[in-house]
VEXGUNU-305702 format. One record per residue (C-alpha): residue number from 1; chain; y, x, z. Coordinates in steps of 0.02 Angstrom, whole numbers, plus 50000, padded with zeros to 5 digits. Example, Ala and Ser with C-alpha at 12.3 -4.5 7.8 and 13.67 -1.06 7.14 Angstrom:
% residues 2
(1,A,(49775,50615,50390));
(2,A,(49947,50684,50357));
END
This chain:
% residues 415
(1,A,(48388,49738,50465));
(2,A,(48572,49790,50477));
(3,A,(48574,49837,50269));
(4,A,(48493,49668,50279));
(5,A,(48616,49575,50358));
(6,A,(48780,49652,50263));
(7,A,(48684,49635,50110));
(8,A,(48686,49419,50145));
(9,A,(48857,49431,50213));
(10,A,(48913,49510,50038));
(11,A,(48813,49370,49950));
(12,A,(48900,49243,50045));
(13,A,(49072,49328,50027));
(14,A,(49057,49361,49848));
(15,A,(49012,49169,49822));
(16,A,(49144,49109,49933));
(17,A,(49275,49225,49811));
(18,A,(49213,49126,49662));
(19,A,(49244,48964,49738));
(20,A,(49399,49016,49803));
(21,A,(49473,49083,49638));
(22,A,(49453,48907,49549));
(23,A,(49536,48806,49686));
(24,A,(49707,48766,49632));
(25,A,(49856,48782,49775));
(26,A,(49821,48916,49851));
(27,A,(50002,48913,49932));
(28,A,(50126,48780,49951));
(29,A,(50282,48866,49960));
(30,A,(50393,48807,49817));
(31,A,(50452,48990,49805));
(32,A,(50314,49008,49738));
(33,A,(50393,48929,49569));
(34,A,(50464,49105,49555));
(35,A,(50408,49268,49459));
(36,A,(50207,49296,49494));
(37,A,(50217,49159,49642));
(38,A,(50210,49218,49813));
(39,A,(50141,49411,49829));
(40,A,(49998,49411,49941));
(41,A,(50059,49487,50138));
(42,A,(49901,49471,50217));
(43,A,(49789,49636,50219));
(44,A,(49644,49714,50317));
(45,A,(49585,49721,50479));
(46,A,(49728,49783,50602));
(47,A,(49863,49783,50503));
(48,A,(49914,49589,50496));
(49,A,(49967,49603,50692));
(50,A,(50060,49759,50671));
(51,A,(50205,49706,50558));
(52,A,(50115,49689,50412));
(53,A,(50134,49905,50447));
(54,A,(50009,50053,50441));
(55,A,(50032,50175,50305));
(56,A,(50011,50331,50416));
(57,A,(49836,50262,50523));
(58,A,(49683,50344,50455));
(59,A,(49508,50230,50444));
(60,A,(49428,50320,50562));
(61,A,(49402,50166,50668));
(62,A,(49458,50015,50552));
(63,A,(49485,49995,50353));
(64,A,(49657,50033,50309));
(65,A,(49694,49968,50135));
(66,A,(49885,50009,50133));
(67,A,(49852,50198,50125));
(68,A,(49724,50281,50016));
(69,A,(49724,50460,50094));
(70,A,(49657,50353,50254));
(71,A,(49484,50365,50175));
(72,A,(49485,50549,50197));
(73,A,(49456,50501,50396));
(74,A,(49307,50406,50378));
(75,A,(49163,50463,50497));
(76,A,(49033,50550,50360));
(77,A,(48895,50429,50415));
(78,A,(48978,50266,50416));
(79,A,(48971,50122,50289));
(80,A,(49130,50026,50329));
(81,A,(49157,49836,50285));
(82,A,(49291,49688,50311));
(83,A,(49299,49523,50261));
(84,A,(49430,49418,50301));
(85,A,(49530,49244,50285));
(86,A,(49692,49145,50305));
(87,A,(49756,48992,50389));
(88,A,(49921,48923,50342));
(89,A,(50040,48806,50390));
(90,A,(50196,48784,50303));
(91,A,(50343,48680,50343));
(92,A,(50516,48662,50208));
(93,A,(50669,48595,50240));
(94,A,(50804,48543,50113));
(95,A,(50969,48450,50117));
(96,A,(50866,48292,50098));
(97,A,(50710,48284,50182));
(98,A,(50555,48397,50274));
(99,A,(50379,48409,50202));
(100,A,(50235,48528,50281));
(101,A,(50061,48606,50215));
(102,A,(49908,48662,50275));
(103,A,(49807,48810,50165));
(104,A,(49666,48906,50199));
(105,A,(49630,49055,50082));
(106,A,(49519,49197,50044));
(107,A,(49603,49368,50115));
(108,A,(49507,49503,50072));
(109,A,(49306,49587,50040));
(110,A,(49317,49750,50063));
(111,A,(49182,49886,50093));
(112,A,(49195,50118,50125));
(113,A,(49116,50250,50141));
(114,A,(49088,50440,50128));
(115,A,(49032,50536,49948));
(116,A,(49050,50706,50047));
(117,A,(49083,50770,50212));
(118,A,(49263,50747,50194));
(119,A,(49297,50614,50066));
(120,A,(49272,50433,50041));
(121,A,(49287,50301,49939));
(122,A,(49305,50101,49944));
(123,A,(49333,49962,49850));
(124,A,(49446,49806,49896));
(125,A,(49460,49641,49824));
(126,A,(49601,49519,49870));
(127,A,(49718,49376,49812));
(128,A,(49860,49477,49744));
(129,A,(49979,49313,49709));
(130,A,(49972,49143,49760));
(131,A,(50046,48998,49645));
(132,A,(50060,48820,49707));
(133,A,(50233,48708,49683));
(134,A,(50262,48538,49647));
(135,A,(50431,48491,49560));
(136,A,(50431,48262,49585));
(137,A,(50528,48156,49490));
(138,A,(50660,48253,49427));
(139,A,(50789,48139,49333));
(140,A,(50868,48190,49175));
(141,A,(51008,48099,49058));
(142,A,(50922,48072,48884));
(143,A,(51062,48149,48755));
(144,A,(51185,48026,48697));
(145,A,(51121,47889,48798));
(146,A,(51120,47821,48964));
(147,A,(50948,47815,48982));
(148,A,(50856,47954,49088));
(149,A,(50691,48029,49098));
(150,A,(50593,48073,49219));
(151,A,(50472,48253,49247));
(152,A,(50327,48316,49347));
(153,A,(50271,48472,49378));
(154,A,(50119,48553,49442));
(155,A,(50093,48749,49481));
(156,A,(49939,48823,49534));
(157,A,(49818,48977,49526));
(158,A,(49888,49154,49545));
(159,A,(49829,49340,49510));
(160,A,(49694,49441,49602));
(161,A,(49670,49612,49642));
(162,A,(49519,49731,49618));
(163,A,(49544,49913,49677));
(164,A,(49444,50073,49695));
(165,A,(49499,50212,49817));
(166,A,(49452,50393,49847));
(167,A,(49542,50494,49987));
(168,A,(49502,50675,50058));
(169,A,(49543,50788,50194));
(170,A,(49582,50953,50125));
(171,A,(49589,50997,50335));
(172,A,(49600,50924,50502));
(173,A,(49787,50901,50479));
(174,A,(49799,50842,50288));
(175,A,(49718,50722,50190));
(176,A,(49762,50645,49987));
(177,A,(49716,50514,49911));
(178,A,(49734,50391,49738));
(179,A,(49673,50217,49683));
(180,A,(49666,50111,49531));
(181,A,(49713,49948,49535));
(182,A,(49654,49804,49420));
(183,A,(49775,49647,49429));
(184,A,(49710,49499,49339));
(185,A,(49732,49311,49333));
(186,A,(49807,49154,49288));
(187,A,(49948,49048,49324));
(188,A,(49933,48855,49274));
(189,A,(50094,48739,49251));
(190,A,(50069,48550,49203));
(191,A,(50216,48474,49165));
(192,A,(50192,48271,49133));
(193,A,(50371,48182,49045));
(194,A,(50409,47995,49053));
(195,A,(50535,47905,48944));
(196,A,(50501,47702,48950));
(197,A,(50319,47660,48913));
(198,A,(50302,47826,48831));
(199,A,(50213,48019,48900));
(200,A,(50199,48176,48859));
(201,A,(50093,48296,48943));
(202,A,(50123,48502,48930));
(203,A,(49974,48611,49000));
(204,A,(50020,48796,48994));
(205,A,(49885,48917,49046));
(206,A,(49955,49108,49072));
(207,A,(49851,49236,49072));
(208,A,(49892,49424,49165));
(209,A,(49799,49577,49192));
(210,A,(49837,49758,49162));
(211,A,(49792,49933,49284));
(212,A,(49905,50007,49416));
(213,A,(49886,50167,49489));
(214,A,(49928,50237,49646));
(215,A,(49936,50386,49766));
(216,A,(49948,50433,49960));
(217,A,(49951,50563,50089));
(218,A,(49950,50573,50286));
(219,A,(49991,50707,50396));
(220,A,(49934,50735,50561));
(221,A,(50047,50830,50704));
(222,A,(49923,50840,50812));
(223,A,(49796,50698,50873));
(224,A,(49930,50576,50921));
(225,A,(50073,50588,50801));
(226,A,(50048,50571,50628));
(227,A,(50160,50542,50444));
(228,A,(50097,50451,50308));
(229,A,(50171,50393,50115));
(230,A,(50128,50321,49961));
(231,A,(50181,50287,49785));
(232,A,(50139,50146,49675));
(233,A,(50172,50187,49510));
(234,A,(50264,50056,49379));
(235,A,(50174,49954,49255));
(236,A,(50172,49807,49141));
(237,A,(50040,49681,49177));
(238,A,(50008,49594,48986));
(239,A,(50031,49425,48961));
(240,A,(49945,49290,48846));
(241,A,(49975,49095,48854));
(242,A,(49859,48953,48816));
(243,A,(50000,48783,48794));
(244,A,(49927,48603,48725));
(245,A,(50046,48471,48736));
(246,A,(49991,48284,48699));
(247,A,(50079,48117,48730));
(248,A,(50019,47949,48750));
(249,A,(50098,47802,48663));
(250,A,(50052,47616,48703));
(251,A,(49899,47682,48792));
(252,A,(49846,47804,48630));
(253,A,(49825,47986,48680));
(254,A,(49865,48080,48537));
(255,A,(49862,48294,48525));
(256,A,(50033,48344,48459));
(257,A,(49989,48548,48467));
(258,A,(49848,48654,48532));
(259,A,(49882,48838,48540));
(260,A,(49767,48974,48589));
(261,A,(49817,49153,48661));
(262,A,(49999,49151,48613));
(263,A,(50084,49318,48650));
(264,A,(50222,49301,48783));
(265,A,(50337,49424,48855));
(266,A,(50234,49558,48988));
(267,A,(50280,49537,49168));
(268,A,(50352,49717,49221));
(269,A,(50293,49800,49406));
(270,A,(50398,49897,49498));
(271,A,(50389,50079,49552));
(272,A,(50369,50073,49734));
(273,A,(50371,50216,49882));
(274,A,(50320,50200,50058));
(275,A,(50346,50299,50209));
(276,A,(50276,50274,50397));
(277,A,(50242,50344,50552));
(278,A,(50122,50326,50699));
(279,A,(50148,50397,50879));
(280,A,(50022,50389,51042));
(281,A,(50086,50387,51212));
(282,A,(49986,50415,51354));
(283,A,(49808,50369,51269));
(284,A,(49832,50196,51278));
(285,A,(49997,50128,51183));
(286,A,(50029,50156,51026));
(287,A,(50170,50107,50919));
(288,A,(50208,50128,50721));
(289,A,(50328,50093,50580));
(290,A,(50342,50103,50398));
(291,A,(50507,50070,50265));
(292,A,(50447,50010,50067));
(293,A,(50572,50004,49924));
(294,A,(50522,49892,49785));
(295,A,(50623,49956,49628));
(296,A,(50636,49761,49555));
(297,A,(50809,49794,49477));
(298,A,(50740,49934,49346));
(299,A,(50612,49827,49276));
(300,A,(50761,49764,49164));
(301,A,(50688,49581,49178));
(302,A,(50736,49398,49177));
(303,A,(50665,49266,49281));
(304,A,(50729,49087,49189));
(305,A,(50796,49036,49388));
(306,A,(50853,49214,49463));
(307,A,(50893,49382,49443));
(308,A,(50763,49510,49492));
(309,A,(50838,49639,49630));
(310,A,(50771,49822,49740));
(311,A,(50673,49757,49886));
(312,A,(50665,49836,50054));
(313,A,(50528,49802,50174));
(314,A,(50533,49867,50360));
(315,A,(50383,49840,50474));
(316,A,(50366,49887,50660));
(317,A,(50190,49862,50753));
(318,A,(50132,49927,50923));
(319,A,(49956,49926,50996));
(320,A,(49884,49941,51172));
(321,A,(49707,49989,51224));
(322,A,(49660,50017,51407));
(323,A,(49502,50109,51370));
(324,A,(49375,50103,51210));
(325,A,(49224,50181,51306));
(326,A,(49244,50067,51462));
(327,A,(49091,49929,51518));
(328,A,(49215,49822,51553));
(329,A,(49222,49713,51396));
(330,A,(49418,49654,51420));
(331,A,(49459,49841,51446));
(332,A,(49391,49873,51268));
(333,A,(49498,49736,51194));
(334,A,(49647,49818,51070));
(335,A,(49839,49697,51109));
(336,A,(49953,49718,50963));
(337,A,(50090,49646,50905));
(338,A,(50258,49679,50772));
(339,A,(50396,49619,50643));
(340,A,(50429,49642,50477));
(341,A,(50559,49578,50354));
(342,A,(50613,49603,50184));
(343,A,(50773,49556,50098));
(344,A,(50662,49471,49933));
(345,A,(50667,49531,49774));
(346,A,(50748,49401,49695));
(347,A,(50953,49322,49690));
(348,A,(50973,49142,49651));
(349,A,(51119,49044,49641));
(350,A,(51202,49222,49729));
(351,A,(51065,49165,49871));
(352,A,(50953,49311,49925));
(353,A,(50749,49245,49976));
(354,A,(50727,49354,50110));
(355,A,(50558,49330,50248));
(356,A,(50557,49390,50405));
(357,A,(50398,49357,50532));
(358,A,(50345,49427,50697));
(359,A,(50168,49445,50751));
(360,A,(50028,49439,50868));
(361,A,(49836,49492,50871));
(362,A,(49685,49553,50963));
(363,A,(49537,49665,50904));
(364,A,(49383,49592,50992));
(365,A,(49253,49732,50995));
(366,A,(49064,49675,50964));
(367,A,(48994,49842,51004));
(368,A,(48996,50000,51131));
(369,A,(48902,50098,51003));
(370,A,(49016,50100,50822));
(371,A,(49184,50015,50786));
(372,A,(49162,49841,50729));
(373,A,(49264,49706,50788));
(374,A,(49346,49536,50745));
(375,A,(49541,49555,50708));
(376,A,(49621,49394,50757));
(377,A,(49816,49390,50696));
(378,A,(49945,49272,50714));
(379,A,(50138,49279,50612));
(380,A,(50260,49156,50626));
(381,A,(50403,49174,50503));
(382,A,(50532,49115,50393));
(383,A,(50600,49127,50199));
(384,A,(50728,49076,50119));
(385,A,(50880,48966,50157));
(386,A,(50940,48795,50130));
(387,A,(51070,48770,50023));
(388,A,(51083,48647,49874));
(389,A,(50973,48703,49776));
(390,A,(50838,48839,49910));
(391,A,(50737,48751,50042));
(392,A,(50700,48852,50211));
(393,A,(50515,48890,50243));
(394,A,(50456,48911,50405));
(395,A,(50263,48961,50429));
(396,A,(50119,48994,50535));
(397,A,(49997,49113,50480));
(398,A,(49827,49144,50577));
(399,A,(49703,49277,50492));
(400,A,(49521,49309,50532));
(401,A,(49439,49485,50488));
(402,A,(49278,49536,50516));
(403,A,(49256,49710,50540));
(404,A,(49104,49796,50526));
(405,A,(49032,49989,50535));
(406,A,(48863,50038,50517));
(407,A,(48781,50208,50498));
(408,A,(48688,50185,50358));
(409,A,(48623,50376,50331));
(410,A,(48563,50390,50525));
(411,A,(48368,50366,50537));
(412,A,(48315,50287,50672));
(413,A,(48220,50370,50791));
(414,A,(48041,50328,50897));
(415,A,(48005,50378,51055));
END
């Protein structure tokens, strides 16, 4: 009954995905307009309420994604899964007026579990980028004249991410661990002009995908103090665009050009390295950290409305549990909360888009007998700045994970 039920959850999940991948606006933030569009922050179970942190917790209990030597942990009877998903509120602020959005997204479907005794694997898929701007009546001078006219533009879609992991403990103390990645996706821009009675209409469908690879480790002092770190190594995600532009003239639509799978410039990842710790006090608090560097400048890219820069992310998380084996169901419940920022990875206009967000979040147990529980988060945060040209974005975040383990490979027994 249990294989059962996961087995219609996946169904459900993997249908849901589908759906969700040919909605358009996934995000509203108009920094989205930038690079990729706005790089997924939310990730699995735990995680979201501790400062967007984790790199040196094992998945011994929950699914950490941001670590693939974590696997090595995994009990060597469990079948681990997570599915999760976003709600968003957004809220910008210019030198000229306010707007606000409301999003909810797919966040993840992801599912682990052992190959030996002391290894593991899973496989996670999740929005990797987010796309969706709108650029409204922007006026422009027609050349030589005194005449203007006017644009639109529409962005939506983004990139997705498909990765396998394998981790292993080579002891009680060490465990390794690497992951291919699989980025892939599309970014859609329709850009409608109007001069007098008169329209043209641009549709330009881009097209990414490429493999990234990537490695960890964790180190454990003793049962309550533990390192972790991982590498992401650089790549070049390869780019194709689809662009058919058409105008209409006295109500005749008429295709000026229709091109298929033109070769653009490849959009260049950075090499990034992580580092975190994780400390226990007393059996019942425990608090971690973790410091990313994002090498953006040595890409050697342009962006058309910034300059591409190093990012540094720094993310602080804390969690308290009274007791996980108590009857008292309150006693069993896992507090946590954090902060994170980052100083962006883009300069425009000599403006940095930095985003900084604290956060809250329970882990609701629905079991005495394995680790499954729902992961409720909440962040509250802020990018950017306003200025004459950057609007400030201020936004709620609440996440929903479901997070299941099952022993799949114990019989069960008959008195």
């Amino acid at each position: 009954m249990n294989r059962l039920y996961i087995t219609v959850i996946l169904a459900i999940a993997c249908m849901y995905i589908a759906n969700a991948q040919t909605t358009n606006n996934l995000t509203g933030s108009p920094y989205s307009l930038y690079g990729l569009g706005v790089f997924n922050e939310a990730n699995l179970g735990k995680t979201n309420a501790l400062g967007k942190s984790g790199v040196a917790f094992g998945s011994t209990y929950e699914l950490n994604n941001l670590n693939p030597a974590s696997l090595g942990s995994i009990f060597k009877k469990s079948f681990m899964f997570d599915i999760g998903i976003n709600g968003e509120m957004d809220t910008y602020q210019n030198n000229k007026s306010d707007d606000s959005k409301v999003r909810t997204n797919f966040a993840n479907l992801a599912v682990a579990f052992p190959v030996t005794p002391k290894s593991a694997v899973s496989i996670v898929l999740t929005p990797y980028s987010n796309v969706g701007y709108e650029l409204i009546g922007l006026q422009t001078n027609v050349e030589g004249s005194t005449e203007t006219y006017t644009t639109y533009v529409n962005g939506s879609g983004g990139l997705n991410s498909f990765k396998a992991s394998y981790g292993i403990a080579l002891n009680k103390a060490i465990r390794l661990g690497g992951s291919l990645e699989y980025i892939f996706g599309a970014i859609d821009e329709n850009e409608v002009i109007t001069y007098n009675n008169s329209y043209l209409y641009i549709d330009r469908n881009t097209y990414y995908k490429n493999l990234r690879a990537a490695v960890g480790a964790q180190i454990d002092v003793n049962e309550k103090f533990g390192f972790g770190a991982t590498v992401k190594f650089p790549t070049s995600l390869h780019a194709s665009q689809n662009i058919e532009v058409s105008k209409i003239i006295d109500l005749a639509s008429i295709t000026v050009s229709d091109d298929e799978e033109l070769e653009i410039d490849n959009f260049d990842l950075p090499f990034e390295f992580a580092v975190g710790f994780r400390k226990t006090f007393a059996d019942k608090f425990t608090i971690n950290a973790d410091y990313k560097r994002s090498l953006w400048g040595t890409t050697d890219q342009t962006d058309n409305l910034g300059t591409f820069k190093d990012k540094d992310f720094i993310g602080v998380g804390f969690e308290y549990l009274k007791s996980d084996r108590s009857f008292k169901y309150w006693d069993r419940v896992r507090y946590r909360g954090g902060f994170c920022y980052d100083n962006g990875y883009l300069t425009i206009n000599d403006e940095t888009i930095d985003n900084k967000a604290l956060t809250l979040g329970l882990g609701l147990p629905l079991s005495l007998r394995n680790n499954s529980f729902i992961n409720i988060s909440y962040s509250y945060g802020k990018r950017g700045v306003v200025s004459s040209s950057l609007v400030k974005e201020n936004y709620h975040m609440v996440s929903i994970n479901l997070s299941l383990e099952n022993m799949w490979f114990v019989k069960n027994k008959i008195n």
